[in-house]
mmCIF file of the N, C-alpha and C atoms, coordinates in Angstrom:
data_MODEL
# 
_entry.id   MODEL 
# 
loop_
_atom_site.group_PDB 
_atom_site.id 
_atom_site.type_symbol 
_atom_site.label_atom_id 
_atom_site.label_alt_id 
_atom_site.label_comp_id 
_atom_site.label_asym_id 
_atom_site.label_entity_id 
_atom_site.label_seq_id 
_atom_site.pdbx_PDB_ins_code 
_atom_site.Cartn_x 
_atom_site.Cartn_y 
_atom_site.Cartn_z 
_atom_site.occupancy 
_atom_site.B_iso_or_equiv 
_atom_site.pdbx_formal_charge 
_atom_site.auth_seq_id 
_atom_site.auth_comp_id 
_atom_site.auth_asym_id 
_atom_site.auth_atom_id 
_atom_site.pdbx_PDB_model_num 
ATOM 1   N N  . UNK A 1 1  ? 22.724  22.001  -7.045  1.00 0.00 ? 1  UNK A N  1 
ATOM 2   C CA . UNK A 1 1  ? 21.348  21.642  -6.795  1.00 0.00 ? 1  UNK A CA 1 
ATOM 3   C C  . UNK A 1 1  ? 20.839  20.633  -7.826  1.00 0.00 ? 1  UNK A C  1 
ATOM 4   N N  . UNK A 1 2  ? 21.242  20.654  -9.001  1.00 0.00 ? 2  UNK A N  1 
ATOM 5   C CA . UNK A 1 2  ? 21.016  19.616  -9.990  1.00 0.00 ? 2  UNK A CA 1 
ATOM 6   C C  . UNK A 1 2  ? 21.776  18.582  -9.947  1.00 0.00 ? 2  UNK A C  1 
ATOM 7   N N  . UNK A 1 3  ? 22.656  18.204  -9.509  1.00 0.00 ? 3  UNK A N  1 
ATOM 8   C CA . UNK A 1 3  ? 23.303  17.545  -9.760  1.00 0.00 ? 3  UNK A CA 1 
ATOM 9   C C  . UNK A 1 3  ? 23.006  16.324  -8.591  1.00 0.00 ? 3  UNK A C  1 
ATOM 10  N N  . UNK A 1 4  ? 23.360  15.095  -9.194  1.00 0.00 ? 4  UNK A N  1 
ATOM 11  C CA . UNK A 1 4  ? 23.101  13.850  -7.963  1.00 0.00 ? 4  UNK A CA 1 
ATOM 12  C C  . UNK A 1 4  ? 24.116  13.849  -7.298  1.00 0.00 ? 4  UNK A C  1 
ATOM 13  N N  . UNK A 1 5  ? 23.790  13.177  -6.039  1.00 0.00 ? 5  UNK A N  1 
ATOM 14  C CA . UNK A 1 5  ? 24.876  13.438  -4.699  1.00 0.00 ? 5  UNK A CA 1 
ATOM 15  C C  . UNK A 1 5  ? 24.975  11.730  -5.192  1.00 0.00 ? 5  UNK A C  1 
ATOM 16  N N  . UNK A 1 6  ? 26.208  11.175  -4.266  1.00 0.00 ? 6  UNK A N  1 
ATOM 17  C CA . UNK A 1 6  ? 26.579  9.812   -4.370  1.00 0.00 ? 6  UNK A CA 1 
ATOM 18  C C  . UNK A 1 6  ? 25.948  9.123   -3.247  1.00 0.00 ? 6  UNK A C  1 
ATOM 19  N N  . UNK A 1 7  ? 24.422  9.515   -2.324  1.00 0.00 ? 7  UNK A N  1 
ATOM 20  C CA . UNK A 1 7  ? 23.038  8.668   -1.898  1.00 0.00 ? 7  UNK A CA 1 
ATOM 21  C C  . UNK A 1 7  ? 22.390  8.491   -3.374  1.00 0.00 ? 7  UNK A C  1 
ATOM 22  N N  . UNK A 1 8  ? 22.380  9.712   -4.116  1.00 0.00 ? 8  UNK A N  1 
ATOM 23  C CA . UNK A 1 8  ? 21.201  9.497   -5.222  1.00 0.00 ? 8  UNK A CA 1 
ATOM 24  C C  . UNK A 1 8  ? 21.786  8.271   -6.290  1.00 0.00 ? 8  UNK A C  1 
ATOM 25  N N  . UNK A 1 9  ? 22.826  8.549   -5.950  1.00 0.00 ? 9  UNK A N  1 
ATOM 26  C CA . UNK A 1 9  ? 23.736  7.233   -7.183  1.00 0.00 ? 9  UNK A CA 1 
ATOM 27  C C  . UNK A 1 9  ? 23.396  5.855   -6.725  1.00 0.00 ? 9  UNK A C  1 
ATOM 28  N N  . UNK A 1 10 ? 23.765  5.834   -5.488  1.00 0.00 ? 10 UNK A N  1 
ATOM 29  C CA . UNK A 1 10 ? 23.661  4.837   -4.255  1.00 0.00 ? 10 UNK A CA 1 
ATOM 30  C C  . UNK A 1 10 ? 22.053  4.060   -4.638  1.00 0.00 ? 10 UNK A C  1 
ATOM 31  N N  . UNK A 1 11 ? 21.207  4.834   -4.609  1.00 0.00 ? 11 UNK A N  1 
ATOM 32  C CA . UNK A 1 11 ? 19.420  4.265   -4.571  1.00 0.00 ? 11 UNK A CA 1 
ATOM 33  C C  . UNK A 1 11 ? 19.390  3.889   -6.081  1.00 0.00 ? 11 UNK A C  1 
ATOM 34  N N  . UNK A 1 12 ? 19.815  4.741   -7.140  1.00 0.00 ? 12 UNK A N  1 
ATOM 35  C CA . UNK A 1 12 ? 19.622  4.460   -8.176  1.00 0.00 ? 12 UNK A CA 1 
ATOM 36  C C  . UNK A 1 12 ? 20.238  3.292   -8.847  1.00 0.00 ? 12 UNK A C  1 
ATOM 37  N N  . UNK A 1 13 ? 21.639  2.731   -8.492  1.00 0.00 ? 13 UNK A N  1 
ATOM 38  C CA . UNK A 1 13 ? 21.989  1.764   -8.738  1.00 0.00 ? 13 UNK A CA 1 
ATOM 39  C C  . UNK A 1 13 ? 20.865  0.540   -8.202  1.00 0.00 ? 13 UNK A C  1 
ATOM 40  N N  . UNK A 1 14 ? 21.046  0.579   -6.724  1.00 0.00 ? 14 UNK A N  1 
ATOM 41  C CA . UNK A 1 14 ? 20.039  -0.257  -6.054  1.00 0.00 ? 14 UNK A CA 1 
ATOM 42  C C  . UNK A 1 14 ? 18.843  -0.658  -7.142  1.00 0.00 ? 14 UNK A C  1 
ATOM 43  N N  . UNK A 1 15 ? 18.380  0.047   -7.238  1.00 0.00 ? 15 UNK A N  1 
ATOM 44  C CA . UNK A 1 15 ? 16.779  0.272   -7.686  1.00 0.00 ? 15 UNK A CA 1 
ATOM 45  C C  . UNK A 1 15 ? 17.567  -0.710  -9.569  1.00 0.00 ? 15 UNK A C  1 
ATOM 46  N N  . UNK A 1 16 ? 18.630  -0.422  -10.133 1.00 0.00 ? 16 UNK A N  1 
ATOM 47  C CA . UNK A 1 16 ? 18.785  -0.455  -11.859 1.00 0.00 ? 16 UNK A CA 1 
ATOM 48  C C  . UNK A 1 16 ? 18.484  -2.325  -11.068 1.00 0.00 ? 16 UNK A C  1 
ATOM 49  N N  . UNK A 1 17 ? 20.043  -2.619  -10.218 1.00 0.00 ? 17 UNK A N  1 
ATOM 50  C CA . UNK A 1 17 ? 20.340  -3.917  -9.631  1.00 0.00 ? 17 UNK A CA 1 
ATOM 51  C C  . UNK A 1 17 ? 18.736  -4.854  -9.693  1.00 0.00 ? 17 UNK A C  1 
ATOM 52  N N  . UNK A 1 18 ? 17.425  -4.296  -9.146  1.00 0.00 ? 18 UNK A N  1 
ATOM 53  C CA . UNK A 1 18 ? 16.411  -4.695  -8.583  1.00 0.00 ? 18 UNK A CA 1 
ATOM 54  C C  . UNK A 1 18 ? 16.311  -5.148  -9.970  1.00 0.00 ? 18 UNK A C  1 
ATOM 55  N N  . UNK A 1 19 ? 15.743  -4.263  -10.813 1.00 0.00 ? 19 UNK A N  1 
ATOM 56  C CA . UNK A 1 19 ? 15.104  -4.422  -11.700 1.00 0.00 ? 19 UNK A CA 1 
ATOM 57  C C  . UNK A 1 19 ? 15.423  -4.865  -12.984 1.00 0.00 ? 19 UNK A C  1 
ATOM 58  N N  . UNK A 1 20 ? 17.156  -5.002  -13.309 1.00 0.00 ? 20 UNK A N  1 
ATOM 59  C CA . UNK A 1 20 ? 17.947  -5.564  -13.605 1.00 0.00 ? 20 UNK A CA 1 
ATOM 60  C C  . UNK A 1 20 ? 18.597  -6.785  -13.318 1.00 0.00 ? 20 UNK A C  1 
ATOM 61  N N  . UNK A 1 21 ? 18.760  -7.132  -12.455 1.00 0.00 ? 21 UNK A N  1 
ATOM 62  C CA . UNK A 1 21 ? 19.939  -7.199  -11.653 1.00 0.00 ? 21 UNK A CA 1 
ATOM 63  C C  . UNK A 1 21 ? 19.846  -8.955  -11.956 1.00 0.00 ? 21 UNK A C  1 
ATOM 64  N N  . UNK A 1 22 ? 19.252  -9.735  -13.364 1.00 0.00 ? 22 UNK A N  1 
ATOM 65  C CA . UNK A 1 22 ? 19.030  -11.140 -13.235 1.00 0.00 ? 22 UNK A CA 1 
ATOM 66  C C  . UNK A 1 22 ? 17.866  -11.354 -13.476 1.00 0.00 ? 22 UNK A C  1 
ATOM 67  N N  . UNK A 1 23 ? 17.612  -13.176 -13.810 1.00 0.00 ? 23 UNK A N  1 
ATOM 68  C CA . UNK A 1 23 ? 16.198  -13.320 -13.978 1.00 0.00 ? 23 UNK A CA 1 
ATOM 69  C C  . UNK A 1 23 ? 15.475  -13.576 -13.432 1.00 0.00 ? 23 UNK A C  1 
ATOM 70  N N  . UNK A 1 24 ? 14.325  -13.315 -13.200 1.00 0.00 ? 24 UNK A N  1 
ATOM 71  C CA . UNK A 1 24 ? 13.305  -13.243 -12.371 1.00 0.00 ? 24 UNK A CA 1 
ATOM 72  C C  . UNK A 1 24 ? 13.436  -12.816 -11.451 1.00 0.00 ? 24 UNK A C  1 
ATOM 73  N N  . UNK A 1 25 ? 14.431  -11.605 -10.718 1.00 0.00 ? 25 UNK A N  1 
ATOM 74  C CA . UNK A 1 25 ? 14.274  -10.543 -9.097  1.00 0.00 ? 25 UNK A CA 1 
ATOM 75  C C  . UNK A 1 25 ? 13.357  -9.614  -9.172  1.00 0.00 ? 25 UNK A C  1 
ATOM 76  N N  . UNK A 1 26 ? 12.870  -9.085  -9.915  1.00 0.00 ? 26 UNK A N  1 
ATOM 77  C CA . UNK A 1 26 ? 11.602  -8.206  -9.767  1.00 0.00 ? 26 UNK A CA 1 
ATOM 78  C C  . UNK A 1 26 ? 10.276  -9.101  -9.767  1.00 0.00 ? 26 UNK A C  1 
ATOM 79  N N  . UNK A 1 27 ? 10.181  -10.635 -10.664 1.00 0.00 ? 27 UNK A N  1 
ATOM 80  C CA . UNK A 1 27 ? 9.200   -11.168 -10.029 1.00 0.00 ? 27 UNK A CA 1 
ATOM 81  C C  . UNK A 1 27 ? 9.387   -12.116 -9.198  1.00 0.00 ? 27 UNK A C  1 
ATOM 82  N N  . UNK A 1 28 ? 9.891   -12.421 -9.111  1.00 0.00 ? 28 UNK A N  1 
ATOM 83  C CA . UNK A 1 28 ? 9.901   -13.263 -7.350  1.00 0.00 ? 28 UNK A CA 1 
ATOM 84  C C  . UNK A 1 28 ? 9.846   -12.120 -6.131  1.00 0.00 ? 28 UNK A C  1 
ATOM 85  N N  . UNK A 1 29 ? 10.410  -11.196 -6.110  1.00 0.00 ? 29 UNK A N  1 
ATOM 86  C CA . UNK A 1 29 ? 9.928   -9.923  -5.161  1.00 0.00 ? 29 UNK A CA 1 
ATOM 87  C C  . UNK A 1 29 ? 8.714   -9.548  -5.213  1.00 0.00 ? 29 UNK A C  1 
ATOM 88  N N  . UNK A 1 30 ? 7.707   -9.538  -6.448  1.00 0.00 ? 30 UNK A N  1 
ATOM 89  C CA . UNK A 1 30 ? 7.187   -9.095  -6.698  1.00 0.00 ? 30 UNK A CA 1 
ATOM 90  C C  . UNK A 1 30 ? 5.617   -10.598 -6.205  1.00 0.00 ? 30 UNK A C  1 
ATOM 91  N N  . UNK A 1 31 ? 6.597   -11.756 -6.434  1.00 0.00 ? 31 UNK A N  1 
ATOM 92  C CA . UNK A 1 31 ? 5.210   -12.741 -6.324  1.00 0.00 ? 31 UNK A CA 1 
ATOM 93  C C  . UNK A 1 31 ? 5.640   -13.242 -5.011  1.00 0.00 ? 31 UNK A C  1 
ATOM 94  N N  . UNK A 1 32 ? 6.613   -12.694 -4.213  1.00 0.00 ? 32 UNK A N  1 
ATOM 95  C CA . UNK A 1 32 ? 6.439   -12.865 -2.522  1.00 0.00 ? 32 UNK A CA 1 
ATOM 96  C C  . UNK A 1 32 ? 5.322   -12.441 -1.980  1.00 0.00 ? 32 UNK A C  1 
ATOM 97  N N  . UNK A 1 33 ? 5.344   -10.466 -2.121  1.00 0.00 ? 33 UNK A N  1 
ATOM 98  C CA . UNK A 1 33 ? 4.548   -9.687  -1.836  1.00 0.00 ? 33 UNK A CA 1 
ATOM 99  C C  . UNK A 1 33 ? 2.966   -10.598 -2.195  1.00 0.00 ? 33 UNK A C  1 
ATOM 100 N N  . UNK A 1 34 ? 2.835   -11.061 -3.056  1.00 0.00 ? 34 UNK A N  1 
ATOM 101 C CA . UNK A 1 34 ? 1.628   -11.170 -3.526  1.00 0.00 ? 34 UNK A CA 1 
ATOM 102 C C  . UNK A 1 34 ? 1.226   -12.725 -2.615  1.00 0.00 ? 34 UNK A C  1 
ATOM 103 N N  . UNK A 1 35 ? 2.176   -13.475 -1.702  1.00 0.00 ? 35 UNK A N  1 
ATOM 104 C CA . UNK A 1 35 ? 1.996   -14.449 -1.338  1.00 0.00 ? 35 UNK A CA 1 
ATOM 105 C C  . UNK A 1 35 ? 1.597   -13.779 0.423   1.00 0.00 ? 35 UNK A C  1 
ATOM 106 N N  . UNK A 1 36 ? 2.106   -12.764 0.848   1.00 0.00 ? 36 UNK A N  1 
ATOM 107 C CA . UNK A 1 36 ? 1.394   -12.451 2.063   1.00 0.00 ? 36 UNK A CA 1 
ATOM 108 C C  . UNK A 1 36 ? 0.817   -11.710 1.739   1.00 0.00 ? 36 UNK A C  1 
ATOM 109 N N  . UNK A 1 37 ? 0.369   -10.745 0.612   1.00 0.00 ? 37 UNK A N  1 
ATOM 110 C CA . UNK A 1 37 ? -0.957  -10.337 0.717   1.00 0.00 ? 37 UNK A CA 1 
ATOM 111 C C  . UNK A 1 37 ? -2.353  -11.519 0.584   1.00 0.00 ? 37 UNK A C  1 
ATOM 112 N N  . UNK A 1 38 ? -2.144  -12.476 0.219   1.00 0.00 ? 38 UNK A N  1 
ATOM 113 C CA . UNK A 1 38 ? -2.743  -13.697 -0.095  1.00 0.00 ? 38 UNK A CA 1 
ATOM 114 C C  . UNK A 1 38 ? -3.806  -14.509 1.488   1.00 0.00 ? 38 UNK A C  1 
ATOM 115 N N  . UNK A 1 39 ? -2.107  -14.639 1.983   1.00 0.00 ? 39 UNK A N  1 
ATOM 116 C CA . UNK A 1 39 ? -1.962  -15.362 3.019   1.00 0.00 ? 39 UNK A CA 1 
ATOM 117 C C  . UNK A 1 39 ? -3.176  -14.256 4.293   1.00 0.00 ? 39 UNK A C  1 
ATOM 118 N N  . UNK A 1 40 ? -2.615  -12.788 3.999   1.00 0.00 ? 40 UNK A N  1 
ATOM 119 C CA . UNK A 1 40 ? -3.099  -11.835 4.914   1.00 0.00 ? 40 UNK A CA 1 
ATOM 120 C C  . UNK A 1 40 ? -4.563  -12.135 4.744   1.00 0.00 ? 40 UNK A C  1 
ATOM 121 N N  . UNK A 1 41 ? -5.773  -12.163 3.884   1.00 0.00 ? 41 UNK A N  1 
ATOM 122 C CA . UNK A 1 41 ? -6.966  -11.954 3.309   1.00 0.00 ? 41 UNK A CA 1 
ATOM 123 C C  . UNK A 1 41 ? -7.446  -13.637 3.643   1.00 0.00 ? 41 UNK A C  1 
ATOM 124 N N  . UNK A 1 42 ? -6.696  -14.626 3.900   1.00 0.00 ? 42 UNK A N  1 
ATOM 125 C CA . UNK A 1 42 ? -7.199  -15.390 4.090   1.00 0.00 ? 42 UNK A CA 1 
ATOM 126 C C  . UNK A 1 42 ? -7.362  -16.119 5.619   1.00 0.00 ? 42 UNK A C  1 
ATOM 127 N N  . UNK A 1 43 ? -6.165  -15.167 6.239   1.00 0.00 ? 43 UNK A N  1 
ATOM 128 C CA . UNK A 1 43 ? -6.381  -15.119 7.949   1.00 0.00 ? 43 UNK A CA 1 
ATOM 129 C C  . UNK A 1 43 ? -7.071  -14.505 8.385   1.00 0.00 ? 43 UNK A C  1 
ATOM 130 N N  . UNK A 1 44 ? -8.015  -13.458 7.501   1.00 0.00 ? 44 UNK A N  1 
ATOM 131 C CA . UNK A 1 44 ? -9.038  -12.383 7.909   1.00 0.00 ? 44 UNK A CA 1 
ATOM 132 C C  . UNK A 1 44 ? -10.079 -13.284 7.413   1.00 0.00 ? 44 UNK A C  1 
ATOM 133 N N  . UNK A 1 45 ? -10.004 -13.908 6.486   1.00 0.00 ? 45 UNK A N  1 
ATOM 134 C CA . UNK A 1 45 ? -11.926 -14.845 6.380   1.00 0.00 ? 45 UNK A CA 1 
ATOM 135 C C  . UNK A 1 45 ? -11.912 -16.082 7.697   1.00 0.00 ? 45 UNK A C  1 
ATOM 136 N N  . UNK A 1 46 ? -10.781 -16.548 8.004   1.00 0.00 ? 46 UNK A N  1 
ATOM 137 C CA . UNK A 1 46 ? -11.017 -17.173 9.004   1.00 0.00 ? 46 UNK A CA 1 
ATOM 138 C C  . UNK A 1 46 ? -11.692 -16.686 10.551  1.00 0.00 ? 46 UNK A C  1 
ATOM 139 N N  . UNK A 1 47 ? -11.581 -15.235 10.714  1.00 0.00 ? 47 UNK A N  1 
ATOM 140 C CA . UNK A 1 47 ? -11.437 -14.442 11.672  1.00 0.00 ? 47 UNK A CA 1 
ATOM 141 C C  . UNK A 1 47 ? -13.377 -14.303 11.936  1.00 0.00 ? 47 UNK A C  1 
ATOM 142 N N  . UNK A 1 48 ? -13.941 -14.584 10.872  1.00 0.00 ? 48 UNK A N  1 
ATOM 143 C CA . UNK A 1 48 ? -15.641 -14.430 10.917  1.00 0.00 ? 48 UNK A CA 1 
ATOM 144 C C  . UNK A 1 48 ? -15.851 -14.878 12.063  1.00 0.00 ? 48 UNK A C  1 
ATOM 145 N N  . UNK A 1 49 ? -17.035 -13.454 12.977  1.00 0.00 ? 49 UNK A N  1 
ATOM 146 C CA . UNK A 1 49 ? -17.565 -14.337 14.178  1.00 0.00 ? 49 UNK A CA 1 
ATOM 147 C C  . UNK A 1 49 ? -19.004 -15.083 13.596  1.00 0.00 ? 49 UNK A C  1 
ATOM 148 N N  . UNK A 1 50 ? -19.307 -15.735 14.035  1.00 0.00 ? 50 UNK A N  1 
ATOM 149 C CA . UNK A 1 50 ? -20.636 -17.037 13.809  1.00 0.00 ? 50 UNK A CA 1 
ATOM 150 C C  . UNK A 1 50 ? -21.537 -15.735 13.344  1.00 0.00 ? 50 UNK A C  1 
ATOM 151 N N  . UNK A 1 51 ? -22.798 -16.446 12.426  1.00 0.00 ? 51 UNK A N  1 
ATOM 152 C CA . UNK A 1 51 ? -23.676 -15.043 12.219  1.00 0.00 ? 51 UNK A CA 1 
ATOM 153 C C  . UNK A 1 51 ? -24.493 -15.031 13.062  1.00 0.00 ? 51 UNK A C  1 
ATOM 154 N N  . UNK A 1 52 ? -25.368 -13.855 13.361  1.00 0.00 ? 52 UNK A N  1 
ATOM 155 C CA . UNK A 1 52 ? -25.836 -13.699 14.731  1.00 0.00 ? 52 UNK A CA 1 
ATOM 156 C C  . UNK A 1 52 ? -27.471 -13.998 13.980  1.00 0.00 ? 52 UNK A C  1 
ATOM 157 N N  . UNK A 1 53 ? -28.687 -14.286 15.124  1.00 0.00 ? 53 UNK A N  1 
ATOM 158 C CA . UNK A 1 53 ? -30.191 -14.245 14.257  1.00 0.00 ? 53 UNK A CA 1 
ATOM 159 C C  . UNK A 1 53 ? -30.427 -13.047 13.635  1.00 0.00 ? 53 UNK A C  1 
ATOM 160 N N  . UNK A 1 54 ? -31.514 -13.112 12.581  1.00 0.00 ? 54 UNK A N  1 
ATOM 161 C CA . UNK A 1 54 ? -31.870 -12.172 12.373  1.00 0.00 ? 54 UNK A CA 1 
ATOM 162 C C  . UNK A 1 54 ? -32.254 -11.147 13.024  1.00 0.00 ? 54 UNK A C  1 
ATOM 163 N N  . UNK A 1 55 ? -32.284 -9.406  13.244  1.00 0.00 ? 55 UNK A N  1 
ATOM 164 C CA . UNK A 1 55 ? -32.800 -8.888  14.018  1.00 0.00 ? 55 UNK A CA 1 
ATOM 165 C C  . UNK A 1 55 ? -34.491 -9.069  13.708  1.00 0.00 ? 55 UNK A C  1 
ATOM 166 N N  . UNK A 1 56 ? -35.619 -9.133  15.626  1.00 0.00 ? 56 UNK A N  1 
ATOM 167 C CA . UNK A 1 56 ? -36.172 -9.171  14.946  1.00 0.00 ? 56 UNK A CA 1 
ATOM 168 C C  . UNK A 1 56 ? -37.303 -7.439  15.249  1.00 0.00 ? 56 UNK A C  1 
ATOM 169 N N  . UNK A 1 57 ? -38.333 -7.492  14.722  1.00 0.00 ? 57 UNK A N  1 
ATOM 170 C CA . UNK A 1 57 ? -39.121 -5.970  15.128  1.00 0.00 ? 57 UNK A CA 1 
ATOM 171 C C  . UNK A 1 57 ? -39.014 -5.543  16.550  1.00 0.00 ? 57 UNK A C  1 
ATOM 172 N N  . UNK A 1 58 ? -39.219 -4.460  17.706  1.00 0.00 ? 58 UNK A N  1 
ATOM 173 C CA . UNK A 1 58 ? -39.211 -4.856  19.089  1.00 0.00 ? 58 UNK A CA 1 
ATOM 174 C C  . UNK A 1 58 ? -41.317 -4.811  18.992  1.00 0.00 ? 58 UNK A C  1 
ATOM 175 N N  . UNK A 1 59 ? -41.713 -5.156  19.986  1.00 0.00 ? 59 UNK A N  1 
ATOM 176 C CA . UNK A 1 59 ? -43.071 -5.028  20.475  1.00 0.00 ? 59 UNK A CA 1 
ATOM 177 C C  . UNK A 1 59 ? -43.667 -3.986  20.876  1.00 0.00 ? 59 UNK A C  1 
ATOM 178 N N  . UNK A 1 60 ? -44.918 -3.644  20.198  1.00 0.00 ? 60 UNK A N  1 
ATOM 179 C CA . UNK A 1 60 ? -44.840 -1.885  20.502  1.00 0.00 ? 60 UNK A CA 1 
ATOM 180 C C  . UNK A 1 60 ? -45.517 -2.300  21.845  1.00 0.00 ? 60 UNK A C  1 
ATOM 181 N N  . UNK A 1 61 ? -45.549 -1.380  22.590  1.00 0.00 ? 61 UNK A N  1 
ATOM 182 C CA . UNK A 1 61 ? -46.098 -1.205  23.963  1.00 0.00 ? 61 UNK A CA 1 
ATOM 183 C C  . UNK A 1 61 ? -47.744 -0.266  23.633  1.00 0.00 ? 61 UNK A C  1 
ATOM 184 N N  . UNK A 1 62 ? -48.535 -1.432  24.836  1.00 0.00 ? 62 UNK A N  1 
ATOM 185 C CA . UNK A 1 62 ? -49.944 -0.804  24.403  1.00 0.00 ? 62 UNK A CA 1 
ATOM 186 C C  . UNK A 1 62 ? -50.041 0.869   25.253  1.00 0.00 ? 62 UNK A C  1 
ATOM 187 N N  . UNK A 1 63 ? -51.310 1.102   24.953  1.00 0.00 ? 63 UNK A N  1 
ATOM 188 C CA . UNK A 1 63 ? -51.762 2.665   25.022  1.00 0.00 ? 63 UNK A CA 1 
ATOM 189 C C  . UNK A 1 63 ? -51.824 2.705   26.557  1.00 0.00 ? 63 UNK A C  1 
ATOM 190 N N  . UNK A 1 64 ? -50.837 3.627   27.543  1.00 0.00 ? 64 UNK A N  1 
ATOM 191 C CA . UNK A 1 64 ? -51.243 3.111   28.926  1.00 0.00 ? 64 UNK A CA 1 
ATOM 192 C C  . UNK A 1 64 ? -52.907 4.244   28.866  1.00 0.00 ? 64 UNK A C  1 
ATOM 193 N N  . UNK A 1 65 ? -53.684 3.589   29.663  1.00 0.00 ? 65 UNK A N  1 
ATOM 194 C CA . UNK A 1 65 ? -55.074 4.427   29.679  1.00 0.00 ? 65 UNK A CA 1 
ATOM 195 C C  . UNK A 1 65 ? -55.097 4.926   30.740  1.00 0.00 ? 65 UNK A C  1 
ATOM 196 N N  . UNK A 1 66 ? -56.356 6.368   30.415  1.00 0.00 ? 66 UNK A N  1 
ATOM 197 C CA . UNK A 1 66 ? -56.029 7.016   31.734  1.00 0.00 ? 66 UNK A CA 1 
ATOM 198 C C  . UNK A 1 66 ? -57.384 6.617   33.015  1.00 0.00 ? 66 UNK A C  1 
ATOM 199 N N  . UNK A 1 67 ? -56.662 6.785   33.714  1.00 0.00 ? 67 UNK A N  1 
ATOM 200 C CA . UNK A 1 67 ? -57.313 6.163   34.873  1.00 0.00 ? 67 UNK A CA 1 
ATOM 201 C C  . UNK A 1 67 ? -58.328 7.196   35.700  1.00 0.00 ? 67 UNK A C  1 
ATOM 202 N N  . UNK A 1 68 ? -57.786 8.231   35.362  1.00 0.00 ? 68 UNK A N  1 
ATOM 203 C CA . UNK A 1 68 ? -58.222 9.668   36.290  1.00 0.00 ? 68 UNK A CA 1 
ATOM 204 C C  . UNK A 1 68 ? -59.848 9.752   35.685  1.00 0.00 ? 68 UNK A C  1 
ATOM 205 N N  . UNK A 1 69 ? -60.177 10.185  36.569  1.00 0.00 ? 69 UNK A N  1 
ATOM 206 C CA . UNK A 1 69 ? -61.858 10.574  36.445  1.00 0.00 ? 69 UNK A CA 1 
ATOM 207 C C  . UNK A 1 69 ? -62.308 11.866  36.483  1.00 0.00 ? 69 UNK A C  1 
ATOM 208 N N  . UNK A 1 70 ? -63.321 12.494  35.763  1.00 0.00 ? 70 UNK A N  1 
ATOM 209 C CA . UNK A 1 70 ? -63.460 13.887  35.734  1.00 0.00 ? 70 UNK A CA 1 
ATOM 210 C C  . UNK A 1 70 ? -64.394 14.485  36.217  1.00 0.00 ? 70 UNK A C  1 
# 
């Protein structure tokens, strides 16, 4: 149960490789990500619909009066 299986060896190498593995692979991975999160936030400001008028008060409606006679 303690002991690593050879998946856990498997990810952990992976993962030393990443972060190791040469110069600059953790930031160029790292300043990709940051180029479509970029890209993402700036296809969403394009996405604005036109602004609409201000809202404005509605009109109150007058007192209907009564008509009936007594």
């Amino acid at each position: 149960m303690g002991s690593l299986s050879p998946w856990h060896l498997l990810i952990l190498a992976l993962l030393v490789m990443l972060v190791f593995g040469g110069r600059g692979k953790l930031s160029s991975v790292m300043g990709d990500a940051a180029k479509g999160i970029r890209a993402f936030r700036d296809g969403l400001k394009g996405d604005e619909p036109p602004a609409a008028a201000p809202a404005q008060p509605l009109a109150r409606p007058e007192p209907e009066k009564d008509t009936t006679s007594r």
